[in-house]
N, C-alpha and C positions, 0 to 999 in steps of 0.2 A: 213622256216628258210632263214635266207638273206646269202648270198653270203658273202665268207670273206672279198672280195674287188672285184673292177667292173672288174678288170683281172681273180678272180677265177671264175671257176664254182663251189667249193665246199660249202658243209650247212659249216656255221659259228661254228656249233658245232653238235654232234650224242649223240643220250643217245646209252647207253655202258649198255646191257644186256651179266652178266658173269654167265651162267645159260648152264651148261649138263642134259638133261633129263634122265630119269631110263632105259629109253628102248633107244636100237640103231636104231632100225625104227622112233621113236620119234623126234632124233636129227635132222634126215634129213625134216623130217616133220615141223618141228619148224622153220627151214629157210621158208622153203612155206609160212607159217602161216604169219609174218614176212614182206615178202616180198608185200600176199597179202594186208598185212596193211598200209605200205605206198602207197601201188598203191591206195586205197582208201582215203587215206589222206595226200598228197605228202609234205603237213607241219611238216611231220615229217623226220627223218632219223635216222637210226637206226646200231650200232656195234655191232656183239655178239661173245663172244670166250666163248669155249667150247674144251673138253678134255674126249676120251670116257675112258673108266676102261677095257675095253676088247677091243678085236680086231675085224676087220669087215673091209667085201669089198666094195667100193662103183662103180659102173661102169657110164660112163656116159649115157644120154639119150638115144644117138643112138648107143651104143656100141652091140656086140653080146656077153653074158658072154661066152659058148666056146670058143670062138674064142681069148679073153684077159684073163681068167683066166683057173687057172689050175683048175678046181672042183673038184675031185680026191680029191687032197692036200685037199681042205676046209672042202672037206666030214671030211675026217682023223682028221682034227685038230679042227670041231668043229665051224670053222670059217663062219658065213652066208656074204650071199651075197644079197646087194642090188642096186638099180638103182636110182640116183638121176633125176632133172629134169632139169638139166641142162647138158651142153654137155661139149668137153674131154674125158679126157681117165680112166681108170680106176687107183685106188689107193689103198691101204690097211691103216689102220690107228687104234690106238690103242692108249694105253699109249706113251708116250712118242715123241706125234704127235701133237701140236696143231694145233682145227681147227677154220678158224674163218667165218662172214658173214658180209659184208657189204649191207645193203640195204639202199639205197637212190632214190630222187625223182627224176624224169626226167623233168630236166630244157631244154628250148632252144639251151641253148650253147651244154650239154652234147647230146643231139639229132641228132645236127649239127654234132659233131665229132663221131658219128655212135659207135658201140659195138668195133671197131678196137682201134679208139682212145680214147673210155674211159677205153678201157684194158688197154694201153698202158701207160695212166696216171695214174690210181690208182696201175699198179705195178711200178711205178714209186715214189710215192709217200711209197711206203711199202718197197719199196729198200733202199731209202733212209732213214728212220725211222731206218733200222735193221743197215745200214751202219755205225752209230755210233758208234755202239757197235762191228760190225764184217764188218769191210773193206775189200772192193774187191767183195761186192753183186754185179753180173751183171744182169739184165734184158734179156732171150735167148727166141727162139722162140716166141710164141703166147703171154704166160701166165707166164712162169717158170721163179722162180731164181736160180742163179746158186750160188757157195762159190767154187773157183778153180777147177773149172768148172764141181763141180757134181750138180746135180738138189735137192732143197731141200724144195723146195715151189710149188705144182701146182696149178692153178686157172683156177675159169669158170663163163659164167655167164649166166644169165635168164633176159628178156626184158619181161613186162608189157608194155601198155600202158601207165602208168603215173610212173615207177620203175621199178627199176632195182636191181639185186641181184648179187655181189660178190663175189664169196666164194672161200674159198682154204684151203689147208693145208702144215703147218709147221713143217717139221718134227728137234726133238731139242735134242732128246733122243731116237731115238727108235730101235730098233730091226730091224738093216736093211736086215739081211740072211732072215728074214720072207717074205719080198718083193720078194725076189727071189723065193722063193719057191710056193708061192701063186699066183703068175700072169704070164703070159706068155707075152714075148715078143709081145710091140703094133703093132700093123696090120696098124698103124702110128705115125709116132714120126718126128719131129726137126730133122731139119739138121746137129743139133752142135752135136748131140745125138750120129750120125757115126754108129752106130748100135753098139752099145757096150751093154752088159747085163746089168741084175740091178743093178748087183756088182758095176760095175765100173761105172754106172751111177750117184745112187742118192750116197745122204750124208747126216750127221745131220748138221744143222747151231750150232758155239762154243755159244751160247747162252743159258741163263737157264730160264725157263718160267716163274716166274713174270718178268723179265724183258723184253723177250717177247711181254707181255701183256701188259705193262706199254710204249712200244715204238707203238706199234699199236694204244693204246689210247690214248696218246698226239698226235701222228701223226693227228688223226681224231677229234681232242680237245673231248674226249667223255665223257661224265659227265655219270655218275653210277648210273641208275636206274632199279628194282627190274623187271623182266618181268613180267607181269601180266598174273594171274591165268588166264585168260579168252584165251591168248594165248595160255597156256600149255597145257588147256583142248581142244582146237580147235588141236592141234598138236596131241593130243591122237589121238583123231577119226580122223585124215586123215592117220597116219599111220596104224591103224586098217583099213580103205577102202581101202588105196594105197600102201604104204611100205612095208606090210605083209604079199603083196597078190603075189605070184607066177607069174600070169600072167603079172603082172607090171615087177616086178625083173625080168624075165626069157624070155619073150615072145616077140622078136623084131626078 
């Protein structure tokens, strides 16, 4: 895909896959899937939002689950816990959370400005998107945005060879005393953060999710197509070999 003009590095446009899979090991797997797709074929580039029905922990790569979550609590409520493959800190997420994935190809330019500066422009680009609708998004630390000044978006990302993976989560509706109770205190955090709990950290954005979804998609011009079976079923069996397995989630 061609650059929007000789100043961006961005594709001129993404297909927009709005596709939650049945299982929540699945969902995570589906961005892998996803992402190995355009490293295979950087002609493409790819948005996907997605929304689970129950709740689930995701940690990141190199996190220790003791160490950032409460397990106890998860035991109790039910809530699994898993490890994504990209890094950050850990999240809780459920209804009332949208999450999304950007995967796009790795051009020259975005190369040049290293994983620092392509964070830094694509939440730039998603701040200003949401900004229309809820003024005063600031861009804080690494990844996160803020809405007076609680956190309500985090993001991470995964480098391929020829691609690269985006992800985050928005939260628009959710159940925030769950956060508290399900995760302990990061073993690292932002500066703006001050050590304050997760009470007084995060927050929902006053946003309501089509429109959400609708600012994310024009933002990245995404045209609406269907993800394909071949993905879904590739997403199955890696979450059956990797997401399901104990030793992945548990063992860092």
């Amino acid at each position: 895909m061609e650059p929007r003009s000789e100043q961006d590095f961005w594709p001129r446009s993404v297909c927009w896959h709005d596709v939650t899979m049945a299982a929540d090991s699945e969902n995570l797997a589906l961005d892998e899937i996803l992402l190995q797709k355009v490293d295979a074929d950087p002609s493409l580039a790819i948005l996907r939002t997605w929304e689970p029905t129950n709740h689930f922990v995701v940690v990141g790569r190199s996190n220790h689950v003791e160490t950032e979550v409460d397990e106890p609590q998860c035991r109790l409520e039910s809530v699994p816990i898993f490890r994504r493959t990209s890094g950050g800190g850990a999240v809780v997420v459920g209804p009332g959370c949208l999450a999304y994935a950007l995967i796009l190809p790795l051009n020259p330019t975005l190369r040049a400005n290293g994983v620092v500066g392509v964070t830094q422009a694509v939440m730039e680009v998603v701040a200003t998107a949401l900004s229309a609708v809820a003024p005063g998004i600031q861009v804080r630390g690494t990844s996160d945005l803020v809405i007076r000044d609680r956190k309500f978006s985090g993001n991470s990302q995964r480098w391929l060879k020829n691609a690269f993976l985006h992800h985050g989560t928005i939260l628009y509706d959710y159940d925030l005393p769950r956060i508290e109770r399900l995760l302990r205190l990061p073993s690292r955090e932002p500066d703006y953060r001050s050590h304050r709990p997760h009470a007084e950290f995060v927050g929902n954005i006053p946003i309501l999710r089509d429109e959400l979804v609708h600012r994310l998609v024009t933002a990245w011009h995404g045209q609406f197509m269907e993800c394909e079976i071949e993905s879904r079923l590739q997403a199955r069996l890696l979450a059956a070999s990797r997401y399901e397995q104990r030793a992945w989630n548990y063992e860092r």
